[in-house]
ZAMI-919568 format. One record per residue (C-alpha): residue in one letter; x, y, z. Coordinates in steps of 0.05 Angstrom, whole numbers, padded with zeros to 5 digits, always signed. Layout:
% ZAMI-919568
(A (X Y Z))
...
END
This chain:
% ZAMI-919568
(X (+00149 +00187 -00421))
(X (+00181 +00149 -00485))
(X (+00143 +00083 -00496))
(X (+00177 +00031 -00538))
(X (+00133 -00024 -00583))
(X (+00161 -00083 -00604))
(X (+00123 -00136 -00635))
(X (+00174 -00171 -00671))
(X (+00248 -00163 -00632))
(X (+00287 -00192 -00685))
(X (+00255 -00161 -00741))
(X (+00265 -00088 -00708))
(X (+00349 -00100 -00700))
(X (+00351 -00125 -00770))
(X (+00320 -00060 -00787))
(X (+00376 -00022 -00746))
(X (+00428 -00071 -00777))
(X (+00428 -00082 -00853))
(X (+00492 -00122 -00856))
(X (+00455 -00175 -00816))
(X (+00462 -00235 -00853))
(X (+00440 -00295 -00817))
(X (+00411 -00325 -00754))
(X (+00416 -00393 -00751))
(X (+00405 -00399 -00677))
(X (+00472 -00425 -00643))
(X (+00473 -00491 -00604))
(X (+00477 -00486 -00528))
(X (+00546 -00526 -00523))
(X (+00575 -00465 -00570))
(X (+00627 -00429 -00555))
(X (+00583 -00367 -00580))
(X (+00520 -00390 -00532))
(X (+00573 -00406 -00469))
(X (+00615 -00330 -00478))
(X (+00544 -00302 -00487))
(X (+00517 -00331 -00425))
(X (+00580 -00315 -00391))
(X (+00572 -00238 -00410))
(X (+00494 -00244 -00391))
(X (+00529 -00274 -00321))
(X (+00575 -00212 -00314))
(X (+00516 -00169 -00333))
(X (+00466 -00187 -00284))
(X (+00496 -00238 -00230))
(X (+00562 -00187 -00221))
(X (+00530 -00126 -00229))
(X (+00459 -00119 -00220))
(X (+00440 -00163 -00177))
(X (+00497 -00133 -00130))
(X (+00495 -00059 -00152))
(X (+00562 -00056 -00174))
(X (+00560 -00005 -00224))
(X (+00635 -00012 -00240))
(X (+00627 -00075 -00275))
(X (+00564 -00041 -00313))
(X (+00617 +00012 -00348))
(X (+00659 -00046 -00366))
(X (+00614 -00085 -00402))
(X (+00564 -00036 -00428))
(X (+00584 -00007 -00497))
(X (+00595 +00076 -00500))
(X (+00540 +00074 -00558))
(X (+00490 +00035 -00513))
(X (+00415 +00047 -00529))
(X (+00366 +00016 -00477))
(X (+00301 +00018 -00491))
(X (+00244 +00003 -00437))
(X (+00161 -00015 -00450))
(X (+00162 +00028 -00384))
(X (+00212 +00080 -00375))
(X (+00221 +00107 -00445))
(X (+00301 +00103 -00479))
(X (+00369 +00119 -00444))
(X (+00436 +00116 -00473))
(X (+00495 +00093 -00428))
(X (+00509 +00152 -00380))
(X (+00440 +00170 -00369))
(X (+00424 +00088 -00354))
(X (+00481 +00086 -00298))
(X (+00466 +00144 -00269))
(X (+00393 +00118 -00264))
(X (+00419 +00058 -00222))
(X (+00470 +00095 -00183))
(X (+00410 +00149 -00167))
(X (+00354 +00100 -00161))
(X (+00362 +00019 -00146))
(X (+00435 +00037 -00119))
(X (+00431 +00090 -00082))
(X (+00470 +00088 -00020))
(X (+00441 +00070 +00030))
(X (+00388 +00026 -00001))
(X (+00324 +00013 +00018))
(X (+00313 -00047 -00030))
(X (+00345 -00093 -00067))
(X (+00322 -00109 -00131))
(X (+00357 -00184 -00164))
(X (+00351 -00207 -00226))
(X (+00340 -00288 -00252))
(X (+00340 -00310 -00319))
(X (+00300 -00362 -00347))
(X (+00351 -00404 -00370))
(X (+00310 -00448 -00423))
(X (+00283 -00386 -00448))
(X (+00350 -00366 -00479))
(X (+00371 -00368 -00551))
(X (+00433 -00340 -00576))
(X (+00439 -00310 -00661))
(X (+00502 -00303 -00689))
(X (+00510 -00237 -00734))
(X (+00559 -00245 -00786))
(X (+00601 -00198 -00836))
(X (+00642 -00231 -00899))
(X (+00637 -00307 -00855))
(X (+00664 -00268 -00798))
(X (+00619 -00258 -00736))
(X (+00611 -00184 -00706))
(X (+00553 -00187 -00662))
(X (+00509 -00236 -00628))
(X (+00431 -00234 -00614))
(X (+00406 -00266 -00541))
(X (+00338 -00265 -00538))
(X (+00308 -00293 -00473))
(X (+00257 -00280 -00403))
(X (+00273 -00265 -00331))
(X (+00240 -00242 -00274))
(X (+00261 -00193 -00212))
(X (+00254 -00205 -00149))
(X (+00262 -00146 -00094))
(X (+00280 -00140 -00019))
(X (+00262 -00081 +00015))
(X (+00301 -00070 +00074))
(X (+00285 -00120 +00147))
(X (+00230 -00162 +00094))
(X (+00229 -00228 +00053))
(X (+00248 -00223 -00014))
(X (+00187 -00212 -00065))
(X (+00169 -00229 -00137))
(X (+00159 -00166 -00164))
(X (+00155 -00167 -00250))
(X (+00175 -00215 -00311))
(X (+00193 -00191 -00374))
(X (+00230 -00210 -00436))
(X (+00289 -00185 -00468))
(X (+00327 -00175 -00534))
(X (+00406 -00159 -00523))
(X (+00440 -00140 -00586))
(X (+00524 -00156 -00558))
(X (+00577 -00128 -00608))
(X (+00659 -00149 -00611))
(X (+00685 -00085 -00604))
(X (+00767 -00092 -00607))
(X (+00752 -00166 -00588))
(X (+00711 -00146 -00521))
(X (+00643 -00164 -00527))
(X (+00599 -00105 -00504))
(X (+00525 -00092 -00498))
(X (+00506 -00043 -00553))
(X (+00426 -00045 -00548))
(X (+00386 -00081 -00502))
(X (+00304 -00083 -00506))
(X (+00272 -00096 -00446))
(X (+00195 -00103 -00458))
(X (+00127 -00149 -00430))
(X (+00137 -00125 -00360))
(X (+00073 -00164 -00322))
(X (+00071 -00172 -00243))
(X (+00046 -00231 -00257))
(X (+00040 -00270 -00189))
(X (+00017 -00330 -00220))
(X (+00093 -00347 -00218))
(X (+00099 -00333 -00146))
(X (+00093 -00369 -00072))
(X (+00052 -00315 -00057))
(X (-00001 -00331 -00111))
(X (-00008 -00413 -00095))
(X (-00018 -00381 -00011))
(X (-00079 -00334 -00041))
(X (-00110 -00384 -00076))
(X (-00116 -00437 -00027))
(X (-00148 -00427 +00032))
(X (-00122 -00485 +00066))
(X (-00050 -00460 +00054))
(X (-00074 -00388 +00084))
(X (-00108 -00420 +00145))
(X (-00039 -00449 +00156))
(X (+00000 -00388 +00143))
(X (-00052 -00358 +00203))
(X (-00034 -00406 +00248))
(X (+00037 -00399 +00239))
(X (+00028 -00333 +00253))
(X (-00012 -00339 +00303))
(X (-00066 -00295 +00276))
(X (-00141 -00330 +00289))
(X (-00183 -00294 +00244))
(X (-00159 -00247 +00174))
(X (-00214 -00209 +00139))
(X (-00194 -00184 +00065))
(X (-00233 -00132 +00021))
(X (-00210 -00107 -00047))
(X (-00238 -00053 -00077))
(X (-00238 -00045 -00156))
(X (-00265 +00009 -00191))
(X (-00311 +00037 -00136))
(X (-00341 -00033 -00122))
(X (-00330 -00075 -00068))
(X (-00301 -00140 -00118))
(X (-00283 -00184 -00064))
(X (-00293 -00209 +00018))
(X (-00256 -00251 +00047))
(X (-00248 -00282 +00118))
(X (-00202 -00336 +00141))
(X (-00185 -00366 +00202))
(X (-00222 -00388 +00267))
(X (-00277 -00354 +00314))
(X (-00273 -00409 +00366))
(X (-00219 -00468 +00362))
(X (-00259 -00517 +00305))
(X (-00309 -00454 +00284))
(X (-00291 -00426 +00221))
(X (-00304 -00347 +00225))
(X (-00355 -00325 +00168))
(X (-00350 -00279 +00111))
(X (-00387 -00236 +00152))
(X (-00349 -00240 +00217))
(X (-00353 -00179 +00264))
(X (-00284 -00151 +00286))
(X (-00279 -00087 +00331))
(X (-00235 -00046 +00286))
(X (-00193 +00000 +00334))
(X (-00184 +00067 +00309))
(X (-00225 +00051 +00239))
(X (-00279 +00085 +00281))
(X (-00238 +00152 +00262))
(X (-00255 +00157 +00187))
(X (-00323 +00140 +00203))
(X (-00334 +00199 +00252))
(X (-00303 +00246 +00204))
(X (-00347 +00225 +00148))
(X (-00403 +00248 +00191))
(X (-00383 +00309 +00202))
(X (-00360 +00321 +00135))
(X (-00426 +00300 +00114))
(X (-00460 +00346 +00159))
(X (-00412 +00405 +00140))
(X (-00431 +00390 +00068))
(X (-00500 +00396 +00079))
(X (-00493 +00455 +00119))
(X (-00510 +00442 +00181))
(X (-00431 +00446 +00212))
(X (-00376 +00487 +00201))
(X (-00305 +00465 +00191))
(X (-00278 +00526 +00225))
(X (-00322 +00541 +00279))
(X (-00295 +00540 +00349))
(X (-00340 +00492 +00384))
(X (-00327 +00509 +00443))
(X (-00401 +00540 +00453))
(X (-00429 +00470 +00435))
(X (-00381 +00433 +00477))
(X (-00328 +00443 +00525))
(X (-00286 +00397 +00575))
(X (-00293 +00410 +00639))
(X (-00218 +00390 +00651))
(X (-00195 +00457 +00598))
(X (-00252 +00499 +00612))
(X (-00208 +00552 +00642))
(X (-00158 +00547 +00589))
(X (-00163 +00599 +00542))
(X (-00142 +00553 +00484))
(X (-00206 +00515 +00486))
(X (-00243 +00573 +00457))
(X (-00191 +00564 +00391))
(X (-00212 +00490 +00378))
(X (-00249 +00473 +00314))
(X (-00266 +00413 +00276))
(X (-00215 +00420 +00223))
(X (-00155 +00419 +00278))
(X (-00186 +00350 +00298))
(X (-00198 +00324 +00245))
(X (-00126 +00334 +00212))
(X (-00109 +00317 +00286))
(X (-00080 +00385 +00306))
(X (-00123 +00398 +00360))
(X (-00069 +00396 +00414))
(X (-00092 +00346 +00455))
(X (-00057 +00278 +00476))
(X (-00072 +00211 +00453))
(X (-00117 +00206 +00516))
(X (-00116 +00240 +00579))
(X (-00100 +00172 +00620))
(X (-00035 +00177 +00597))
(X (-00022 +00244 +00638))
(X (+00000 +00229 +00704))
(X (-00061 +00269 +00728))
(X (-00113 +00237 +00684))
(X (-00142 +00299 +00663))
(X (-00144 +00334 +00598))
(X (-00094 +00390 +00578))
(X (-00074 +00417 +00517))
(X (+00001 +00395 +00498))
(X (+00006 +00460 +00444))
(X (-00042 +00502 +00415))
(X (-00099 +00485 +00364))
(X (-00065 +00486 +00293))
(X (-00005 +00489 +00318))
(X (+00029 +00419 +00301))
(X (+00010 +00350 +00283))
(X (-00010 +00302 +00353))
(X (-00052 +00244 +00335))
(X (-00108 +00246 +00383))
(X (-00155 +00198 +00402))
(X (-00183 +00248 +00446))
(X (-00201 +00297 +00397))
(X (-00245 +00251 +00367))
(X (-00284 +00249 +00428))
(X (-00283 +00321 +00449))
(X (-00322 +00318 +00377))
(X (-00371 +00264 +00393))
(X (-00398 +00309 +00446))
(X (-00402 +00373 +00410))
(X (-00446 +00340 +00359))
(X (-00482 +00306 +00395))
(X (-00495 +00369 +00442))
(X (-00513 +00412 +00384))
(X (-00561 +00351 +00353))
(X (-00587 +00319 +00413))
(X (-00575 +00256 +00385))
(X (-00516 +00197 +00403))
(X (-00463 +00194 +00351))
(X (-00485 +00128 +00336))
(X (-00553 +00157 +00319))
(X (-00523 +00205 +00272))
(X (-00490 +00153 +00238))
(X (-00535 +00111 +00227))
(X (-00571 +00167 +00199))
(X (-00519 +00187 +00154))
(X (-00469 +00140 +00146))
(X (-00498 +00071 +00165))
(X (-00567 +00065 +00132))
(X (-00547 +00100 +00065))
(X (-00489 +00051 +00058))
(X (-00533 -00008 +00082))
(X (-00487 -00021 +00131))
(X (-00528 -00066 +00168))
(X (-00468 -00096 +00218))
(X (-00435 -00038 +00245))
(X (-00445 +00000 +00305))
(X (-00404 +00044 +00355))
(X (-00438 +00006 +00422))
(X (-00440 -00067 +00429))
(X (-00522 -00067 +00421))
(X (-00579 -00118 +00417))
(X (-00567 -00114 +00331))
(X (-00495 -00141 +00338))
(X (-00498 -00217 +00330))
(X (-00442 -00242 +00381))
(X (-00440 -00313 +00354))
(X (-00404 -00280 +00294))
(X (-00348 -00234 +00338))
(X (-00280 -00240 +00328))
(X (-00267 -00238 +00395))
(X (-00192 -00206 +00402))
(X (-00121 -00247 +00433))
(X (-00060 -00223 +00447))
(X (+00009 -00246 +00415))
(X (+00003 -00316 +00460))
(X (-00066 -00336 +00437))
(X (-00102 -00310 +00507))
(X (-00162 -00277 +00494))
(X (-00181 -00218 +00518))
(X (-00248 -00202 +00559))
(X (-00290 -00167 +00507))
(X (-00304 -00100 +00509))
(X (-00385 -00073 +00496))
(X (-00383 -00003 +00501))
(X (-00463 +00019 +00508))
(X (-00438 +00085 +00494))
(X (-00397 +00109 +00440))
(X (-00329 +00130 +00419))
(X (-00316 +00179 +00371))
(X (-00243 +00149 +00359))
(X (-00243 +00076 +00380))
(X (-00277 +00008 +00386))
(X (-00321 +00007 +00323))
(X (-00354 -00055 +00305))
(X (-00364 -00075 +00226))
(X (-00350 -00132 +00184))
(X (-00311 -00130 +00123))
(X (-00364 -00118 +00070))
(X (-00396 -00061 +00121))
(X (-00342 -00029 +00115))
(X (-00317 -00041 +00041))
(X (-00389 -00005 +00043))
(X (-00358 +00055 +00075))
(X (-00302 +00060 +00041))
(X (-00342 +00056 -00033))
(X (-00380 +00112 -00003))
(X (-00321 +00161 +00001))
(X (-00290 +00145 -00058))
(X (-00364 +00163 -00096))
(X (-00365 +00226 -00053))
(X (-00435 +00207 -00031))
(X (-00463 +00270 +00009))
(X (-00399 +00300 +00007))
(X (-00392 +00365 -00019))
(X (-00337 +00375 -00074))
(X (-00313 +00436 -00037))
(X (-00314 +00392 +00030))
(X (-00284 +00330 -00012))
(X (-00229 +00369 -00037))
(X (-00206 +00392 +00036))
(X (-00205 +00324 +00054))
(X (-00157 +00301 +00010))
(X (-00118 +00358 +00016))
(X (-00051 +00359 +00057))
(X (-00075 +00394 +00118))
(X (-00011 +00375 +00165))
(X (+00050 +00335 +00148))
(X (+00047 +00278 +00205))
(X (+00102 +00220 +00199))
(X (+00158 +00199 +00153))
(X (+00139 +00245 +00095))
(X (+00060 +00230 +00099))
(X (+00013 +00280 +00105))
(X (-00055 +00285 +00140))
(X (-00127 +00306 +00111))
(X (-00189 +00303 +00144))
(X (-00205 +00231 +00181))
(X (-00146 +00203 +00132))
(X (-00072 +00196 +00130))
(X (-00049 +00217 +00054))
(X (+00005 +00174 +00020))
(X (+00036 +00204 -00038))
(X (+00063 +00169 -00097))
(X (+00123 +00188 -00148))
(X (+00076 +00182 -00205))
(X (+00016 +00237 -00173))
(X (-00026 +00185 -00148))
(X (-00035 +00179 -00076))
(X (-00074 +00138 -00014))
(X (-00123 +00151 +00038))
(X (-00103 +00107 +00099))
(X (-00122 +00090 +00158))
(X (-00108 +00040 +00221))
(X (-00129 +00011 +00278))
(X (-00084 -00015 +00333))
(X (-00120 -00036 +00398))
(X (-00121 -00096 +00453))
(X (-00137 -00153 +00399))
(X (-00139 -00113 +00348))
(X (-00095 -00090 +00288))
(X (-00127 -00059 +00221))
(X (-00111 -00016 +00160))
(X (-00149 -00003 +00098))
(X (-00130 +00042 +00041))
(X (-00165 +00078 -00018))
(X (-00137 +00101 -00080))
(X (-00180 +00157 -00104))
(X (-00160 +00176 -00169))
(X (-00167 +00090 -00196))
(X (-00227 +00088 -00146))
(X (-00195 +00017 -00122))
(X (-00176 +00001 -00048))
(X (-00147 -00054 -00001))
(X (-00180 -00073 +00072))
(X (-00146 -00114 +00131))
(X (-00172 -00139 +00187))
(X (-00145 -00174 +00250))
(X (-00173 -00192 +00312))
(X (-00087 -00200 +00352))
(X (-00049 -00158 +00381))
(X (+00012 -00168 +00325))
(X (-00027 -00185 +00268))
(X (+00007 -00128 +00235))
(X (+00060 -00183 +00222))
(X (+00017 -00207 +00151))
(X (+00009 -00143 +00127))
(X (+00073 -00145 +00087))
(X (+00041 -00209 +00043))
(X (-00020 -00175 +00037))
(X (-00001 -00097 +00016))
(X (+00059 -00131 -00034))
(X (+00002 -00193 -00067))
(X (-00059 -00139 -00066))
(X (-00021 -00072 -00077))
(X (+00042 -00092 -00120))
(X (+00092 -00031 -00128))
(X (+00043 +00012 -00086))
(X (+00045 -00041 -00028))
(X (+00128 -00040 -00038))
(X (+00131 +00037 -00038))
(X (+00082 +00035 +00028))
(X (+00123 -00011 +00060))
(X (+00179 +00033 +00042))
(X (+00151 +00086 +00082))
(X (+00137 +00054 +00139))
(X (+00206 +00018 +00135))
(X (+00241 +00106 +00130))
(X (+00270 +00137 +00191))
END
């Protein structure tokens, strides 16, 4: 990719224009500043801001040169068919509009034997983008240098510099909501969310916990509040038998059926096939969970390896083939291998003695009723997992440092095993999001009875991003959270979600 420089605008056109003679910056009640501004209108306000890439060909001259900090040089056909490819592209997904800083604008006349040929508008905006069923966003600011030339008494854009892109959210509502916690105990409560947990993850170190919100009506909920974290319990399972396959003591491959088998399949022929791979890239043919048949029994709804099924049950039938083979519970194991390496010191698969209740988030549903909590003294391979943010910013550190995970094992774990939903892909224990640029996300969720999660892990930058909610629909501050903590990435995930 092209990168442009430009330290001093006006000194680089000169360069590109030695009859430049003079610039005397024009006064804003000019005719020169108002037909400029009227063109800058035209430009953004007419076109851009509504995709109408008709009026673009009109104003933009045929010898255009646009140059971007970002995305390199384009002349004029290769710019519009950018836009008519990318931001418009029918049907859109986003809107992107454009606002210009309109004390930030000064105008330079060009001149030629007294006579004035071209025109100078230096000046900052910012862009704002909508993607589709959300709230408009701040996404960048930038500056810009727009070289406009009379060409057979039309004024057309000729260059235009475009350079100092920042997300800089110090500009947006979003930023003054972050940064006051009385604002975001508000935005809870209008939301009706009692308790938010936030972890960011920087450069494979857990940088910041946060927790907001209410354990009891007039109790402020801790930094290390407990929530029961749905599905999050998922990851943590496969990490241990990752972590036992590395060291190896498990096989990815093996059919397990000779460690464990249900009793409800035992006749069926494809229980023999099963392995840990097909469950943990959930293609191990089973349901969600076997109260959803109409018989309450297991069955197999295609054959291991077959297809993506995202199955809770899986999980399980794992639990007890470990724990068969190692006579111990999986929440032994895991504290073995998972738990006390990590220091983990508040999470646990059963609701135990160790788990201090007065700091539970205890879960609601969408009308503020709580639930009756659930303490599981035995565990689940795929659900109900109790940790607190830190814990399991802990975790999540771990992975990303591959700690007692084999390269060989790592590597199959964040490989695309099985394409699941809307383009995304599953590994082993995580949901893969891929990026235009190569870069890509780990993921993972949780959606229970008074609980909604999600955390994700970027890999390659070793940074991540964890949510926690203790209501049914407290997926609806996500949105805030991915676009304030995750930028671009949190837009293009949102994007994904948003796809048919």
């Amino acid at each position: 990719m092209i990168k442009f420089l430009v330290i001093n605008p006006i000194v680089a056109i000169c360069l590109c224009f030695t009859t430049c003679l003079s610039f005397a910056q024009v006064d804003q009640n000019s005719e020169l500043f108002k037909t400029i501004m009227s063109k800058d209108s035209q430009l953004f306000e007419v076109s851009f801001n509504t995709c109408d890439v008709s009026q673009f060909e009109n104003i933009l001259s045929t010898e255009l040169t646009f140059f971007h900090d970002k995305d390199g040089i384009s002349n004029k056909n290769e710019f519009l068919s950018q836009l008519r490819n990318g931001l418009c592209k029918s049907p859109k997904k986003y809107q992107s509009r454009r606002e210009l800083i309109e004390t930030s604008t000064e105008v330079f006349p060009l001149y030629k034997k007294e006579n004035i040929y071209a025109a100078i508008q230096k000046g900052e905006h910012r862009f704002y983008e909508t993607l589709a069923g959300f709230d408009e966003k701040f996404a960048s600011s930038a500056r810009f240098t727009n070289v406009w030339f009379l060409e057979e008494n039309e004024w057309k854009l000729r260059t235009s510099l475009s350079y100092d892109h920042q997300a800089d959210f110090n500009i947006s509502e979003e930023n003054s909501l972050f940064d006051n916690n009385e604002e975001i105990n508000s935005w809870l409560k209008s939301n009706g969310v009692p308790t938010l947990g936030i972890g960011v993850i920087k450069k494979g170190q857990l940088q910041q916990v946060r927790v907001f919100g209410e354990l009891e009506a007039g109790e402020s909920a801790p930094y290390n509040t407990i929530f029961n974290v749905a599905s999050l319990a998922k990851p943590v399972t496969a990490i241990v038998a990752l972590k036992l396959v590395s060291s190896g003591k498990w096989s990815l491959d093996e059919p397990i059926f000779k460690y464990w088998t249900d009793p409800d399949v035992a006749n069926d022929t494809r229980s023999k096939q099963v392995t840990t791979r097909h469950i943990l890239s959930h293609q191990s043919g089973f349901p969600n969970w076997r109260y959803m048949n109409k018989s309450g029994e297991l069955d197999f709804k295609s054959a291991p390896g077959e297809k993506y099924q995202y199955s809770g049950e899986g999980f399980e039938y794992l639990r007890k083939a470990l724990e068969s083979k190692f006579g111990k519970s999986l929440n032994e194991l895991a504290t073995e291998l998972v738990f006390n390496p990590s220091s983990m010191i508040d999470t646990q698969y059963v609701f135990n003695s160790s788990i201090d209740q007065s700091r539970f988030a205890k879960g609601y549903n969408s009308d503020g009723i709580a639930y009756d909590t659930i303490k599981n003294q035995t565990a689940n391979g795929a659900d109900d997992l109790l940790t607190s943010i830190e814990d399991y910013g802990k975790f999540l550190v771990s992975v990303l440092n591959k700690d007692g995970i084999s390269e060989e094992v790592y590597k199959e774990m964040t490989s695309h095993q099985v394409e699941s939903t809307k383009g995304k892909h599953f590994g082993l224990g995580f949901e893969i999001y891929d990026f235009d640029d190569g870069e890509y996300a780990l993921s993972h969720g949780g959606a229970d009875k008074g609980a909604q999660t999600i955390v994700f892990i970027f890999p390659n930058t070793k940074d991540g991003l964890i949510i926690f909610t203790n209501v049914d629909d407290g997926y609806k501050v996500f949105e805030k959270l991915l676009l304030h903590y995750l930028g671009k990435r949190g837009m293009r995930i949102m994007e994904i979600e948003m796809s048919q």
